[in-house]
mmCIF file as gemmi writes it, N, C-alpha and C atoms, coordinates in Angstrom:
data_model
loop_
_atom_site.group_PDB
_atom_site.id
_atom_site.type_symbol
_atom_site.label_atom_id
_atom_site.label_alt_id
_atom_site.label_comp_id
_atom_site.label_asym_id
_atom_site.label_entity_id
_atom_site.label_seq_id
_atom_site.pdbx_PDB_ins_code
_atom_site.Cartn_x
_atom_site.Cartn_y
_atom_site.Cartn_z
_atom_site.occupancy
_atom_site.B_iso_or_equiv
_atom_site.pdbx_formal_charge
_atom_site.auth_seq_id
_atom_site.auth_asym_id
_atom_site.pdbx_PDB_model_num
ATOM 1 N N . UNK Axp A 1 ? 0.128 -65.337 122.487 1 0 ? 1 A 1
ATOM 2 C CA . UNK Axp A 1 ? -0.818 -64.556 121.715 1 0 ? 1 A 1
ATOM 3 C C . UNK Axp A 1 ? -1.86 -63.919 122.624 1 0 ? 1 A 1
ATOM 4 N N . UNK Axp A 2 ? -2.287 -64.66 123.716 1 0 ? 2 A 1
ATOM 5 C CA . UNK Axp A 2 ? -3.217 -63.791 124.797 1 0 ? 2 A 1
ATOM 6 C C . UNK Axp A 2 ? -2.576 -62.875 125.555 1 0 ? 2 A 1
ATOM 7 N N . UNK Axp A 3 ? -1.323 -63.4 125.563 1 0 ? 3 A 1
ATOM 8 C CA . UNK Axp A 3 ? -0.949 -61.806 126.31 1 0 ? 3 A 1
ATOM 9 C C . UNK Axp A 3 ? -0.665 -60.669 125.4 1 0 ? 3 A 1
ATOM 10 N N . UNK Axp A 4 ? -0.507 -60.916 124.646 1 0 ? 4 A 1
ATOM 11 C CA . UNK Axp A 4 ? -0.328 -59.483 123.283 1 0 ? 4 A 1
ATOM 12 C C . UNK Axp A 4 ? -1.962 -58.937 123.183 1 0 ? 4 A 1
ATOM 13 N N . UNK Axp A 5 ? -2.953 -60.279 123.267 1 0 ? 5 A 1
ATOM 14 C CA . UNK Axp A 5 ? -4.364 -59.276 122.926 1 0 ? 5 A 1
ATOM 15 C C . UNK Axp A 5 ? -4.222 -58.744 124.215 1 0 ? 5 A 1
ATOM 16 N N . UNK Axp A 6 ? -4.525 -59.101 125.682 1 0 ? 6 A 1
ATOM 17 C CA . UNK Axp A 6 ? -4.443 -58.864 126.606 1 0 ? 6 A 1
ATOM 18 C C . UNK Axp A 6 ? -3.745 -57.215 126.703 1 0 ? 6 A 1
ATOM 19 N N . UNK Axp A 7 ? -2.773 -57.392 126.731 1 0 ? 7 A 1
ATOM 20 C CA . UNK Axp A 7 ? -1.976 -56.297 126.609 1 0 ? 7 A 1
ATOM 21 C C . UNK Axp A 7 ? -2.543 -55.324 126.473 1 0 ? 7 A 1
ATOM 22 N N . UNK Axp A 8 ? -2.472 -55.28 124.849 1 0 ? 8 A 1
ATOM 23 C CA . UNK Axp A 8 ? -3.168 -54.28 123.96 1 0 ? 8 A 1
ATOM 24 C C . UNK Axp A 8 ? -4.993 -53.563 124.351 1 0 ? 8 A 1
ATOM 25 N N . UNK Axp A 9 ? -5.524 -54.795 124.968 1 0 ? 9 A 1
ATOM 26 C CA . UNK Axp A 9 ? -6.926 -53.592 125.463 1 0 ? 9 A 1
ATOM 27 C C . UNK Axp A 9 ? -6.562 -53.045 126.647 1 0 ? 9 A 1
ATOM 28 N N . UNK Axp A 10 ? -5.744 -53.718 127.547 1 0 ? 10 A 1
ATOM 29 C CA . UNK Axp A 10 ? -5.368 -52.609 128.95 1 0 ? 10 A 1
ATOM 30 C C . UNK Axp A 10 ? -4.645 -51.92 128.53 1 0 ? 10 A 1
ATOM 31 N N . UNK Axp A 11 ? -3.779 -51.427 127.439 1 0 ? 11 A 1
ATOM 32 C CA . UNK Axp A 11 ? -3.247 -50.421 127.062 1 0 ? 11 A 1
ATOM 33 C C . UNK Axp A 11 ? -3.939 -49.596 126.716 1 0 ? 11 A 1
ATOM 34 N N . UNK Axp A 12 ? -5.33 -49.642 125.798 1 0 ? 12 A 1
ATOM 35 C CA . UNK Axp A 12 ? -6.189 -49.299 125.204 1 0 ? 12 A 1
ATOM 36 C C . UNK Axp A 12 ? -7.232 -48.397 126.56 1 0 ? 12 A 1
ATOM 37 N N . UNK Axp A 13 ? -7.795 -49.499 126.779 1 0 ? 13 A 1
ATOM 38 C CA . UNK Axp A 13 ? -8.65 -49.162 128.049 1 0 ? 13 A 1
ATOM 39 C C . UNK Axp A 13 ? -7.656 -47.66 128.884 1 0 ? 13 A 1
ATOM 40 N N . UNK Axp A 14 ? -6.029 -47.917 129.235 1 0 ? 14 A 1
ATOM 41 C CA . UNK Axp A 14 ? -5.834 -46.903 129.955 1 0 ? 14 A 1
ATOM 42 C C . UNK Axp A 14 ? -5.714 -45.487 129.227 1 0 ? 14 A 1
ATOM 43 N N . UNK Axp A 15 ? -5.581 -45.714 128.428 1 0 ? 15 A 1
ATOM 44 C CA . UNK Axp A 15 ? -5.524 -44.376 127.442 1 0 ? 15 A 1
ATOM 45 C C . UNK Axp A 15 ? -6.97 -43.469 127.746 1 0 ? 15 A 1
ATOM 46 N N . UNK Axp A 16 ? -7.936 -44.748 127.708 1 0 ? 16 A 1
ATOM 47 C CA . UNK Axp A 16 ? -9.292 -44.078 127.466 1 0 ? 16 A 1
ATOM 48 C C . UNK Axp A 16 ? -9.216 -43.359 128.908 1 0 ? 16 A 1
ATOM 49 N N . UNK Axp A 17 ? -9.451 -44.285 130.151 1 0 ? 17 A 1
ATOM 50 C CA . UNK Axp A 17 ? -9.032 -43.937 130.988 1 0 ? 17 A 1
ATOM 51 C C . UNK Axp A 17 ? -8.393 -42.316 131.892 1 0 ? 17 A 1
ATOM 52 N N . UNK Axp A 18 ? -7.424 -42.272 131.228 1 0 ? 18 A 1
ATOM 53 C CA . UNK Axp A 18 ? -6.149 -41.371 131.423 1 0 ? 18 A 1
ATOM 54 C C . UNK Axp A 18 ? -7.219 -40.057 130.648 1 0 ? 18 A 1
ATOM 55 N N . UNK Axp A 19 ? -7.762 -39.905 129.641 1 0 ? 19 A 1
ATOM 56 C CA . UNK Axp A 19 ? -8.35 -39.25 129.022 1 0 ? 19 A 1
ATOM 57 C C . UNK Axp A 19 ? -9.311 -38.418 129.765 1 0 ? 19 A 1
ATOM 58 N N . UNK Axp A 20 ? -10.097 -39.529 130.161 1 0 ? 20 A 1
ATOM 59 C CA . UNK Axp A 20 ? -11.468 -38.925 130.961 1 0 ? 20 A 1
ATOM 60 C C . UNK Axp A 20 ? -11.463 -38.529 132.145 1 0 ? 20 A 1
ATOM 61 N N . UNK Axp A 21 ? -9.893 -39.186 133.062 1 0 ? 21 A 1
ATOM 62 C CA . UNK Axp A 21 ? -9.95 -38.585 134.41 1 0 ? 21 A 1
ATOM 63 C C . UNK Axp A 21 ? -8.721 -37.33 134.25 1 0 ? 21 A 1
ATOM 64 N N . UNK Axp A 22 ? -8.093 -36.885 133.28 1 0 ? 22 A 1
ATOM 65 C CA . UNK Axp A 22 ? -7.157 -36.116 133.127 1 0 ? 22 A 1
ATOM 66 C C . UNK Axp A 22 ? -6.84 -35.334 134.488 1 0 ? 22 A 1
ATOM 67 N N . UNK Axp A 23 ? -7.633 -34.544 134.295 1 0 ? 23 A 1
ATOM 68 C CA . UNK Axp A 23 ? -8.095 -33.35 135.761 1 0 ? 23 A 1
ATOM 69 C C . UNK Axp A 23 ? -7.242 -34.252 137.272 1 0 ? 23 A 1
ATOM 70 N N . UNK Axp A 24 ? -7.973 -35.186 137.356 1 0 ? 24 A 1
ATOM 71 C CA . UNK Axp A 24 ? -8.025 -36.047 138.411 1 0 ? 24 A 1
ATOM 72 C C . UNK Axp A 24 ? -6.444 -36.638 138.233 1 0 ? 24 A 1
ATOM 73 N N . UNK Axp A 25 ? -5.662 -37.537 137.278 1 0 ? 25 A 1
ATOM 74 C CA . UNK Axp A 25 ? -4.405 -37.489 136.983 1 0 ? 25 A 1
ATOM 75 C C . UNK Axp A 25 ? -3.322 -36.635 137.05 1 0 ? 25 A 1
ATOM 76 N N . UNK Axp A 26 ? -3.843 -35.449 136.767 1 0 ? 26 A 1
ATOM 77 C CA . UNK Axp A 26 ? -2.837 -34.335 137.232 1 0 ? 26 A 1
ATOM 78 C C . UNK Axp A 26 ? -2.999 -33.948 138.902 1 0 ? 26 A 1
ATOM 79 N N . UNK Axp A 27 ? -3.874 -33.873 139.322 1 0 ? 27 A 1
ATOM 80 C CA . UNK Axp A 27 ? -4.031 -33.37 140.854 1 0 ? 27 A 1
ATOM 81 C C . UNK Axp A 27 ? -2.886 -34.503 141.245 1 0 ? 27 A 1
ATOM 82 N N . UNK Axp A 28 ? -3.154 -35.803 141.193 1 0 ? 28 A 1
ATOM 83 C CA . UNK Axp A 28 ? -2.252 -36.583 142.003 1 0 ? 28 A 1
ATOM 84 C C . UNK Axp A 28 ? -0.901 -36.538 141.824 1 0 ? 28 A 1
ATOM 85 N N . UNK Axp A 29 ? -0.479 -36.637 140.65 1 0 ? 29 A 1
ATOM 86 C CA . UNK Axp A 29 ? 0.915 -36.023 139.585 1 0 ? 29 A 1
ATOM 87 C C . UNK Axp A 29 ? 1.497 -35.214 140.662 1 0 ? 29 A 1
ATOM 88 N N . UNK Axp A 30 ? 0.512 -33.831 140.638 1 0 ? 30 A 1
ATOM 89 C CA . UNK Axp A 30 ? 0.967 -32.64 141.149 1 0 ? 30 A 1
ATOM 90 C C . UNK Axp A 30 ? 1.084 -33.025 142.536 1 0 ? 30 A 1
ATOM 91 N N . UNK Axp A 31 ? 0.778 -34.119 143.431 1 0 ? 31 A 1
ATOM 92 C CA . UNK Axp A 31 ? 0.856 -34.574 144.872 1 0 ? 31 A 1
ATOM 93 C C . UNK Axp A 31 ? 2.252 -35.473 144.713 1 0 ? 31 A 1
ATOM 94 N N . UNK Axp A 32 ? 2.292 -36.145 144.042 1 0 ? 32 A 1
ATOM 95 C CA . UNK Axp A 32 ? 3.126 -37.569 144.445 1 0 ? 32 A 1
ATOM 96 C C . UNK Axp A 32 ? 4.908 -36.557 144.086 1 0 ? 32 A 1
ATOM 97 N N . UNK Axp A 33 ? 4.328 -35.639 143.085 1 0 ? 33 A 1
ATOM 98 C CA . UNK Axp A 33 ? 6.03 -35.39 142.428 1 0 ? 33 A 1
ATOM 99 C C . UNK Axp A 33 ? 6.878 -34.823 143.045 1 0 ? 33 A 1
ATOM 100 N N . UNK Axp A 34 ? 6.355 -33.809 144.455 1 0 ? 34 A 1
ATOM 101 C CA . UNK Axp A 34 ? 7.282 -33.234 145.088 1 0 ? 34 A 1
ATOM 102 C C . UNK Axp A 34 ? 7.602 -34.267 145.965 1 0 ? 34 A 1
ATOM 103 N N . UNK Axp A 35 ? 6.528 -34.866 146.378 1 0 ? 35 A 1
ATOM 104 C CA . UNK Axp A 35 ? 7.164 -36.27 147.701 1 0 ? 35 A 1
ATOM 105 C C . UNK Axp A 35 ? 8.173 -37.025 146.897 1 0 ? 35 A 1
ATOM 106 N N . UNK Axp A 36 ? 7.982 -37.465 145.909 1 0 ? 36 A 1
ATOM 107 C CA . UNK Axp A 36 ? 9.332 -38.437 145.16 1 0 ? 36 A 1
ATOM 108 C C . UNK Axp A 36 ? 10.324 -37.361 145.179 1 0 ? 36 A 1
ATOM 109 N N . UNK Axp A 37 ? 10.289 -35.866 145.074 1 0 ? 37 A 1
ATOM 110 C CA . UNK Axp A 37 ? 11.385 -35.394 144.759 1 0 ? 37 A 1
ATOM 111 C C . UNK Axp A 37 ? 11.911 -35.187 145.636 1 0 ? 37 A 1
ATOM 112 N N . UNK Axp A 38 ? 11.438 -34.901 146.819 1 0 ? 38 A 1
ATOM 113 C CA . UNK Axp A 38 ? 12.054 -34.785 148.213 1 0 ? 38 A 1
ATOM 114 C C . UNK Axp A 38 ? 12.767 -35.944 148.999 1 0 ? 38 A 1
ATOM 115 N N . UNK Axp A 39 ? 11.969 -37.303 148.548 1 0 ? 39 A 1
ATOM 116 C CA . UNK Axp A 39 ? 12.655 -38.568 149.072 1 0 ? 39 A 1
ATOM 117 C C . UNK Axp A 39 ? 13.415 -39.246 148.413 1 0 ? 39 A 1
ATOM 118 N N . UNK Axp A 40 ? 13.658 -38.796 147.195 1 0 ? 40 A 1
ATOM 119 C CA . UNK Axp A 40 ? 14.937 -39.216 145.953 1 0 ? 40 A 1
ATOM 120 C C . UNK Axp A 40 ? 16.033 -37.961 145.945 1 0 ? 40 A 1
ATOM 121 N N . UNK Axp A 41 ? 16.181 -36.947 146.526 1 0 ? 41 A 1
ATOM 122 C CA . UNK Axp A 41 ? 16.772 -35.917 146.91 1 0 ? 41 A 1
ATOM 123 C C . UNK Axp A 41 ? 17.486 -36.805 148.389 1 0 ? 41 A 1
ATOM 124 N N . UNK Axp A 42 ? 16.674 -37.042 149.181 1 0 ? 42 A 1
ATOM 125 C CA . UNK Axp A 42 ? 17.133 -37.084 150.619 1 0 ? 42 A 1
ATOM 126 C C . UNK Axp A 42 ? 18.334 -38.882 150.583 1 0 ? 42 A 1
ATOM 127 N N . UNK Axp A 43 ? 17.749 -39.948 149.313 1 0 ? 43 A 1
ATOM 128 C CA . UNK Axp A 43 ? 18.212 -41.14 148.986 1 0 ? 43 A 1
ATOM 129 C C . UNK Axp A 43 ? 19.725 -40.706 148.888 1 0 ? 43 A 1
ATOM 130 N N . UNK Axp A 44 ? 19.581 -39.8 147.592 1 0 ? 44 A 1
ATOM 131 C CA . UNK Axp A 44 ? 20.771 -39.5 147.283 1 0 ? 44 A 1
ATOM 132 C C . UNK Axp A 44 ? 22.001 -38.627 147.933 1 0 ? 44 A 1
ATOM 133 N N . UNK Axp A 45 ? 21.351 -37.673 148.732 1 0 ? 45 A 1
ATOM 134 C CA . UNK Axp A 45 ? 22.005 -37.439 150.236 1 0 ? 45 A 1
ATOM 135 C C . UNK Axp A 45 ? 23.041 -37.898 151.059 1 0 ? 45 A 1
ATOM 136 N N . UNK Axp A 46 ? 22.371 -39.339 151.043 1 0 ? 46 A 1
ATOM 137 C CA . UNK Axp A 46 ? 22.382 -40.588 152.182 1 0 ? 46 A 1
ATOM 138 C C . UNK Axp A 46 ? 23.482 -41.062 151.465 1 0 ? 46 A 1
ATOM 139 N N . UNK Axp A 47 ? 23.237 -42.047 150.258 1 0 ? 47 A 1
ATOM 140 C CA . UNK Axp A 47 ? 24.333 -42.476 149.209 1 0 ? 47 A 1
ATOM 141 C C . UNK Axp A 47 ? 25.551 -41.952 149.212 1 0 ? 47 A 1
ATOM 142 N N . UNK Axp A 48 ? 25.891 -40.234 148.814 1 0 ? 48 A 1
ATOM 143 C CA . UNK Axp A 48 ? 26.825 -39.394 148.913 1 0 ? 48 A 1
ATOM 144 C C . UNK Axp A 48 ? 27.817 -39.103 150.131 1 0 ? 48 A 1
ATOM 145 N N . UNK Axp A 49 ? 26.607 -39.106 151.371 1 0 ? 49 A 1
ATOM 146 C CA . UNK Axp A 49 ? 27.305 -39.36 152.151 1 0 ? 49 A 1
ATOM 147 C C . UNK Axp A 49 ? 28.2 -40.338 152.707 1 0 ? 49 A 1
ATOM 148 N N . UNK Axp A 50 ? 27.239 -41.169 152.664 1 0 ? 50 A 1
ATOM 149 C CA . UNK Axp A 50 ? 27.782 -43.186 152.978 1 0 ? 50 A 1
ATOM 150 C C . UNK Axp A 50 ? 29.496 -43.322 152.111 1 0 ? 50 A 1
ATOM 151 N N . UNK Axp A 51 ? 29.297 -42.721 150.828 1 0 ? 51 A 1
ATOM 152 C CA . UNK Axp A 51 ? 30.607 -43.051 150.02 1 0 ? 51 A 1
ATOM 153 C C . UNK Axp A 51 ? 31.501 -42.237 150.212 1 0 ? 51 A 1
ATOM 154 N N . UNK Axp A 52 ? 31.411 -40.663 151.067 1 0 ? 52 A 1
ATOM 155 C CA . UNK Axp A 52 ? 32.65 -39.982 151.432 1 0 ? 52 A 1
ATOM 156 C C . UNK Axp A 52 ? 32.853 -40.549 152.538 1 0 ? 52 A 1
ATOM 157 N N . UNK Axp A 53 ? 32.066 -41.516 153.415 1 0 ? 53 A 1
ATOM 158 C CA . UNK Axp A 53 ? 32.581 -41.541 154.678 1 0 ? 53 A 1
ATOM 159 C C . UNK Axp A 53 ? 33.766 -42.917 154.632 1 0 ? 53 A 1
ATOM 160 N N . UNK Axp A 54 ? 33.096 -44.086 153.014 1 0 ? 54 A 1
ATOM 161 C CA . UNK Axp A 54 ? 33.614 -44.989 152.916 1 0 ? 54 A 1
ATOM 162 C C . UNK Axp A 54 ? 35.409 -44.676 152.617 1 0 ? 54 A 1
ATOM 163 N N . UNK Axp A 55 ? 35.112 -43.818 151.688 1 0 ? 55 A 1
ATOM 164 C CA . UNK Axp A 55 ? 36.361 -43.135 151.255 1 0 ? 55 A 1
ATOM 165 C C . UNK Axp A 55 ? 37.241 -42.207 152.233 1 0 ? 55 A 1
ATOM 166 N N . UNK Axp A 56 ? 37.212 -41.475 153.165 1 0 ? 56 A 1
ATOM 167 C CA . UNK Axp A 56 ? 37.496 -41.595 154.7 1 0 ? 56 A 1
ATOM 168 C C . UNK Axp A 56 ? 38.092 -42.184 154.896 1 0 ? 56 A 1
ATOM 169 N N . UNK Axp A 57 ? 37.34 -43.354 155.44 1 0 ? 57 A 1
ATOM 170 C CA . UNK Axp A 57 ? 37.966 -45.047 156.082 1 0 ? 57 A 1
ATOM 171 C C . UNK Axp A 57 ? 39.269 -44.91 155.339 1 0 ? 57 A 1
ATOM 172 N N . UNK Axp A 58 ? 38.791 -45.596 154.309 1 0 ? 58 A 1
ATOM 173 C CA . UNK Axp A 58 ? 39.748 -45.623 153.332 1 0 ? 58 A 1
ATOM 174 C C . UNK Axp A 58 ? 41.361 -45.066 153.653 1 0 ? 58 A 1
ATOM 175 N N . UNK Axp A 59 ? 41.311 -43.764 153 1 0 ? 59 A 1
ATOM 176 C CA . UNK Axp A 59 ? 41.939 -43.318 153.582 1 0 ? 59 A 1
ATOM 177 C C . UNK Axp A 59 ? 42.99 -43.115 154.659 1 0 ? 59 A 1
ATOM 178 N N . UNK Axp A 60 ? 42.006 -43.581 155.524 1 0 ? 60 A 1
ATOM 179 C CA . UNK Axp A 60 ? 42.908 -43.403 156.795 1 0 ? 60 A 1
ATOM 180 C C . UNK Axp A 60 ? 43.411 -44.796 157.177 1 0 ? 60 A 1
ATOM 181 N N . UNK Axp A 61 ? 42.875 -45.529 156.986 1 0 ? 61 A 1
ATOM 182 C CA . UNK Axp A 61 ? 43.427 -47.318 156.591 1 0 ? 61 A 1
ATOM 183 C C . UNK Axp A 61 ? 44.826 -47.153 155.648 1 0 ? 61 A 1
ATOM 184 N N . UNK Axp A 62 ? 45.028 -46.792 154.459 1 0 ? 62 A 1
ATOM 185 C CA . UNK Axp A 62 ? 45.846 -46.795 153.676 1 0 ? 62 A 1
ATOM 186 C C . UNK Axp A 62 ? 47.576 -46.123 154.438 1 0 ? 62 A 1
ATOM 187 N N . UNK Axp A 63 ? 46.703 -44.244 154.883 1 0 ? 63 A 1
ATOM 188 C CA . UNK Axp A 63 ? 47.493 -43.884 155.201 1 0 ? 63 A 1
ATOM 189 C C . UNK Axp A 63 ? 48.696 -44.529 156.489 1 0 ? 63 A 1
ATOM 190 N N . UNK Axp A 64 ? 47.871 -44.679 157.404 1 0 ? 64 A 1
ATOM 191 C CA . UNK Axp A 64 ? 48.088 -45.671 159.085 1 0 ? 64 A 1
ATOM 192 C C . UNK Axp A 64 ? 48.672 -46.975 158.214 1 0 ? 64 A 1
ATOM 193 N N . UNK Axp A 65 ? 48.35 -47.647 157.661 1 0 ? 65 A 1
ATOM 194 C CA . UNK Axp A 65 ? 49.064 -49.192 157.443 1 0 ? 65 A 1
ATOM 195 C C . UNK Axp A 65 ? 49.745 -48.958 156.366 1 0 ? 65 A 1
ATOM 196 N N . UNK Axp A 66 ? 50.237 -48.171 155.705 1 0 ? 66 A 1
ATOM 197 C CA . UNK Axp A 66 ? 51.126 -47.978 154.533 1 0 ? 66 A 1
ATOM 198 C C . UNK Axp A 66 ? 52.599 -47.227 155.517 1 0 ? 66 A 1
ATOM 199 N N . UNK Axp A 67 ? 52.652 -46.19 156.261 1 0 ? 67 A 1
ATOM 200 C CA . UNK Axp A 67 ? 54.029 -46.303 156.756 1 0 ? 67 A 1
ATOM 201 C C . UNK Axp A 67 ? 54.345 -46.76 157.784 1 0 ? 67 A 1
ATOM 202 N N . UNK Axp A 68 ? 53.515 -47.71 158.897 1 0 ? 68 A 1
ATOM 203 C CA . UNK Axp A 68 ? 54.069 -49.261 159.065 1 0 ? 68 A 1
ATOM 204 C C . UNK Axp A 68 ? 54.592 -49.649 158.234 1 0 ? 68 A 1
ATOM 205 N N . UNK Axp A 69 ? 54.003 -50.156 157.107 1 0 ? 69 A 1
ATOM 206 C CA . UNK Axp A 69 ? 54.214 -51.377 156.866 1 0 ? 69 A 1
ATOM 207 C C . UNK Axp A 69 ? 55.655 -50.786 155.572 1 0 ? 69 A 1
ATOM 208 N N . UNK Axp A 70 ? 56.059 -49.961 155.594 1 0 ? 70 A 1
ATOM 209 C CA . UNK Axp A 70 ? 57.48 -49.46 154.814 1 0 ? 70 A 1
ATOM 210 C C . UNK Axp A 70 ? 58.266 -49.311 155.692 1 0 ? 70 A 1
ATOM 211 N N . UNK Axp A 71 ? 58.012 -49.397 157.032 1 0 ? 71 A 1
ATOM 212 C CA . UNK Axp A 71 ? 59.633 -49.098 157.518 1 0 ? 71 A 1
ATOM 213 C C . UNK Axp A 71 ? 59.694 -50.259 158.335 1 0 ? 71 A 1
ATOM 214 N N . UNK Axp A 72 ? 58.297 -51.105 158.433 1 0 ? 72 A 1
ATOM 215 C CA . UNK Axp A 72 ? 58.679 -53.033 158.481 1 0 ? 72 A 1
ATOM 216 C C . UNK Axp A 72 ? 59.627 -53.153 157.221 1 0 ? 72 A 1
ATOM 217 N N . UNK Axp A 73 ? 59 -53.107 155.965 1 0 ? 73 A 1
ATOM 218 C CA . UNK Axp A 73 ? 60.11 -53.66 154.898 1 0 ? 73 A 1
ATOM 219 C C . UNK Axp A 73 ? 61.326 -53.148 154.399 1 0 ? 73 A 1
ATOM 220 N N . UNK Axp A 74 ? 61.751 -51.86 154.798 1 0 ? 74 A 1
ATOM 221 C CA . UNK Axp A 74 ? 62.927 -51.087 155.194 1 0 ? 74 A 1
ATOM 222 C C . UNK Axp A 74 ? 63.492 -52.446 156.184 1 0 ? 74 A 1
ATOM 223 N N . UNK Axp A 75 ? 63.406 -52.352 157.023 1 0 ? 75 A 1
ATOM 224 C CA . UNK Axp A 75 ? 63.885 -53.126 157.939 1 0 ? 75 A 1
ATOM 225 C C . UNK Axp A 75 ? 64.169 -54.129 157.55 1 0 ? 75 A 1
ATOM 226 N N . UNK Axp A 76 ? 63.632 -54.867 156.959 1 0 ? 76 A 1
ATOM 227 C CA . UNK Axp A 76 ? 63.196 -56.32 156.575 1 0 ? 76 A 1
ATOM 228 C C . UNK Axp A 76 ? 64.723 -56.227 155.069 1 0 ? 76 A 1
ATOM 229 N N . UNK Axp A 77 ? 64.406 -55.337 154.464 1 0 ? 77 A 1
ATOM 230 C CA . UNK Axp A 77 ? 65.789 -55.022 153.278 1 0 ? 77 A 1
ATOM 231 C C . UNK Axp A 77 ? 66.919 -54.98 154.129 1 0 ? 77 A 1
ATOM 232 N N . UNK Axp A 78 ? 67.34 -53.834 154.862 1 0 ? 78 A 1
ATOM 233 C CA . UNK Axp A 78 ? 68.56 -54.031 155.537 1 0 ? 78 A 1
ATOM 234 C C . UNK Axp A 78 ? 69.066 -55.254 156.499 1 0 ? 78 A 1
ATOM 235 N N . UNK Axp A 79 ? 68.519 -55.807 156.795 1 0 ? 79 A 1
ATOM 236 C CA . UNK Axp A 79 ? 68.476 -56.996 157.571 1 0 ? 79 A 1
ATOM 237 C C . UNK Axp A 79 ? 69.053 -58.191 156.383 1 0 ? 79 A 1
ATOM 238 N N . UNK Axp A 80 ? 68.098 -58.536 155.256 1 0 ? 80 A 1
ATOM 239 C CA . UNK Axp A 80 ? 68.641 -58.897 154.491 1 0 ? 80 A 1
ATOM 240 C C . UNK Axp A 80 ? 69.851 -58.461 153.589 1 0 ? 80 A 1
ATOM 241 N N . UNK Axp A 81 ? 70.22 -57.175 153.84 1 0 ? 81 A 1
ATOM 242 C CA . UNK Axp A 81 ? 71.137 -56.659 152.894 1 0 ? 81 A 1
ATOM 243 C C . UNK Axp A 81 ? 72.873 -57.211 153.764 1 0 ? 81 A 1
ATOM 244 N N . UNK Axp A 82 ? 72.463 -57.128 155.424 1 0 ? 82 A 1
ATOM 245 C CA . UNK Axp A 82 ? 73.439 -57.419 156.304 1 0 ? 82 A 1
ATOM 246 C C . UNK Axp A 82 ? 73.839 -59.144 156.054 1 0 ? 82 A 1
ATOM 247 N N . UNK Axp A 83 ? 72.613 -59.59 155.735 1 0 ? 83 A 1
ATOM 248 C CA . UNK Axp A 83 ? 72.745 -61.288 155.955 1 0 ? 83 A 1
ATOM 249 C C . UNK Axp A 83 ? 73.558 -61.68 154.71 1 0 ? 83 A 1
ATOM 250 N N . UNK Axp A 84 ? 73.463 -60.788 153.534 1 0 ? 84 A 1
ATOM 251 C CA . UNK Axp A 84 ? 74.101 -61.426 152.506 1 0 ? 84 A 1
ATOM 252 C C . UNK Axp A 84 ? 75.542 -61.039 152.495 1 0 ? 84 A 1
ATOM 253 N N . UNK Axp A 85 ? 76.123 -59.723 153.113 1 0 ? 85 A 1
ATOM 254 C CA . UNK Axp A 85 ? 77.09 -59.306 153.452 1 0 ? 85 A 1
ATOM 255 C C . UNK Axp A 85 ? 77.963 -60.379 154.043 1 0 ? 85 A 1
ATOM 256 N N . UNK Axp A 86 ? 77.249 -60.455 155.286 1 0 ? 86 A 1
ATOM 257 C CA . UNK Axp A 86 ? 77.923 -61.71 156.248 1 0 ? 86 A 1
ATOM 258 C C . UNK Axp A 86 ? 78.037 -62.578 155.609 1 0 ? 86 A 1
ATOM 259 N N . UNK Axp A 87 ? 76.92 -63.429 154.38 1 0 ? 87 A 1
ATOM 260 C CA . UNK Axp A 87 ? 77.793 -64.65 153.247 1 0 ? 87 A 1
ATOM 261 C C . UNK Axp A 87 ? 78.592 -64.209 152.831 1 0 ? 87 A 1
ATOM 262 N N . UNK Axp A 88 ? 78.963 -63.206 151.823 1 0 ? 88 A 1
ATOM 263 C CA . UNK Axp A 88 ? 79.771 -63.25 150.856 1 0 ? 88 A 1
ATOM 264 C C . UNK Axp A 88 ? 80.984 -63.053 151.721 1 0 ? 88 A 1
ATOM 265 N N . UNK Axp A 89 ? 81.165 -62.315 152.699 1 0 ? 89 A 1
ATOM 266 C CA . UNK Axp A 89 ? 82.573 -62.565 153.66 1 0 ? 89 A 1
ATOM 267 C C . UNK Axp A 89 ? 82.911 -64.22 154.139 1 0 ? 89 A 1
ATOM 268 N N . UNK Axp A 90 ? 81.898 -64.662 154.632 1 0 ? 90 A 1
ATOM 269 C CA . UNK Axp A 90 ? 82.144 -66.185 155.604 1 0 ? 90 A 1
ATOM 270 C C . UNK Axp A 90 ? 82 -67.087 153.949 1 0 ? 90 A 1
């Protein structure tokens, strides 16, 4: 219950607040919003980049160890395809 009264006059209080320095609220507004927009611009940059480069990797991991590893199991089939040959004769 004290934090609900609590609450409610610093909610109160900032309104009043916000009111009387308006002028003064907007000047800073008008300061802080291009810096956030420029350094949440540059975040997301970074992010975009980081995940094409992950995807890259990727990529080139998949491509490089995927036809190894098919003409290992090519191999690996005919080998077995010979061994069962040789049973069903012997």
């Amino acid at each position: 219950m004290k934090a609900l009264i609590g609450g409610s006059l610093v909610s109160v209080l900032g309104i009043v607040l916000l009111v009387i320095w308006w002028k003064e609220f907007l000047m800073i507004l008008s300061g802080i919003l291009p810096v956030s927009l420029v350094l949440g611009g540059g975040l997301v940059i970074y992010l975009g980049f980081d995940e094409l480069k992950e995807n890259w990797n990727k990529e080139n991991i998949l491509s490089g160890s995927s036809s190894g590893e098919v003409e290992k199991y090519k191999q690996e089939i005919d080998d077995l395809k010979k061994e069962i040959e040789s049973l069903k004769k012997g």
